[in-house]
Structure formats: structure tokens, C-alpha cells
N, C-alpha and C positions, 0 to 999 in steps of 0.2 A: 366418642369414637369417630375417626375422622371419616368419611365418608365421600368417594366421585361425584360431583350433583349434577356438572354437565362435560361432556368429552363429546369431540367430533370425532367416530372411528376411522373416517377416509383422511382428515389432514392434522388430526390431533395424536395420533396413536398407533401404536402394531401390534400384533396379538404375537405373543411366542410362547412356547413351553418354558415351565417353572425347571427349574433344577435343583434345589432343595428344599426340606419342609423348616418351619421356622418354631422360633421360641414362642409359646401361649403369651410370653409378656409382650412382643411385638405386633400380635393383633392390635388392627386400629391402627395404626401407624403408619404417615407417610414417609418411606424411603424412597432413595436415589436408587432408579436398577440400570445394569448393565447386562450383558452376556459375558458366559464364558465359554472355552472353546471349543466347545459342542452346540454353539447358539440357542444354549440355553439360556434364563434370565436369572439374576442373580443379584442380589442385593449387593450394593458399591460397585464400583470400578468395572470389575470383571476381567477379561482381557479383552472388550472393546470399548472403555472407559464409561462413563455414566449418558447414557441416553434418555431419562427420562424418571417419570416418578410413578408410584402407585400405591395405594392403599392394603396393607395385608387386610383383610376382611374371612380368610377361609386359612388351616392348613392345608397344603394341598394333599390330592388324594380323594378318594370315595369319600361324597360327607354324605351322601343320599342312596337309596336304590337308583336313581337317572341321573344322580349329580355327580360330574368327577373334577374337582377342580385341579386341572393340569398346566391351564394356562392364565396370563393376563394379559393386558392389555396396559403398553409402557406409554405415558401417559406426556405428551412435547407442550400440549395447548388443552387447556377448560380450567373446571373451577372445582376446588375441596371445599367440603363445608364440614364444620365442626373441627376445623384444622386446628393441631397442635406443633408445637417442635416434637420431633422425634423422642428427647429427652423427658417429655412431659408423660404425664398420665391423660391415656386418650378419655375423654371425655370430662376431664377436670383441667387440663392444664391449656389454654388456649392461644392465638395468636398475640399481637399486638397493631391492633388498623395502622397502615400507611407504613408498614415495615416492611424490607426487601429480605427474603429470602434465601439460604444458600445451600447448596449439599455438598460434600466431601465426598473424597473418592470412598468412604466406608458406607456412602450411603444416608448418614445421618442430615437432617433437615437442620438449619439453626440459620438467625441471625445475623451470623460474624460472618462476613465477606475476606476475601482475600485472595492471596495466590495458593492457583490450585482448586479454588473453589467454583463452583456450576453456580448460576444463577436460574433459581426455581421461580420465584415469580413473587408477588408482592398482596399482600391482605391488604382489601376495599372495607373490611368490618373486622373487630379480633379473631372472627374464629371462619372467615371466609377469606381461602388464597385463589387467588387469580394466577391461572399457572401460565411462564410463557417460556417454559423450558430453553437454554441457551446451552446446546451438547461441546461449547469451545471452552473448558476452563480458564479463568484469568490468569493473565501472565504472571 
């Protein structure tokens, strides 16, 4: 399961409200988020195209009597560890060291580069990405 290992909150990241709860299969998983037009955050695109990535680790919502998880924290610069593509099963399916990264406007992490695509950041080890989020997709 992919996991944050290091994020700087002052020049790595923004904290916003979640906007909707997710599928139990996409725990673990890093996706591309955006906002939608309530400045909520929201897996792909949104209506302010892809800003950043982040780990589903919780559904949101009361998970504890003190715990409410309503918000994340969208993720421009640090490091995933245990990193998969999106595609994979989180904690069996892993990166490939020295391969660059990309997300689609639906959010999905992979490989294939292109037009249209974000560049997310590149693994130093198979299963550790170095994130240095680039919010301009390619021509």
C-alpha cells in the first residue's frame, strides 16, 4: 500500500476538503487530484485541472470517536514509498527504478507520457517515487 514518507506542508502541498468518498479498491493508491467547483478536491481533472497527487489511505468521514477524515493534503513535491501505478494492486504491484511518471486528467498514475499528460515525478528504487509534480500538462 502506497504510503506519503516525506511532504513539506509549507512549499510541498495544500490542505483542502475531500468531496467525495471512494471505492474500498482504491485505498492505497496514488491518484492525480484536482478541485471541483466548490473547491473541493477530487480525484482527476476537476474543474481546475490536476494539481497534485495523494495517497487514498482513509474513506472519508468519521473513521474514529476524534478522527474525521474530511480533508488531504494535495501533494506538488516529496516522496511515496511503497509506490505502485494506479493500475496495480497496492502492495504487490510496484514501480520500475529510473522511470518517469504521468497522470491523466482521470487521475490515473502510469508510465506513458504524452499530450495531456502531468508529470508526477520519477522512482530512485522500484517502489520509491520522487514527486516533483508539474501542474502544466504537455502539449
Amino acid at each position: 500500500m502506497a504510503r506519503i514518507d516525506k511532504n513539506d506542508p509549507i512549499i510541498g502541498s495544500h490542505r483542502v476538503d475531500v468531496a467525495a468518498n471512494f471505492a474500498d479498491a482504491d485505498i492505497g493508491k496514488l491518484f492525480g487530484w484536482g478541485l471541483d467547483s466548490s473547491g473541493k478536491a477530487v480525484v482527476g481533472a476537476g474543474a481546475s485541472g490536476v494539481m497534485g497527487v495523494w495517497v487514498i489511505n482513509d474513506k472519508p468521514g468519521r473513521v474514529g470517536p476524534l478522527r474525521d477524515v474530511t480533508r488531504i493534503d494535495i501533494m506538488r513535491q516529496g516522496c511515496v514509498t511503497d509506490f505502485g501505478p494506479t493500475s496495480g494492486t497496492p502492495g504487490v504491484t510496484f514501480g520500475v527504478a529510473a522511470t518517469k511518471y504521468y497522470c491523466d486528467s482521470a487521475g490515473l498514475i502510469s508510465a506513458t507520457g504524452g499530450t495531456g499528460k502531468y508529470y508526477v515525478g520519477t522512482t530512485v528504487e522500484p517502489d520509491r517515487l520522487e514527486v516533483n509534480f508539474n501542474a502544466i500538462p504537455a502539449p
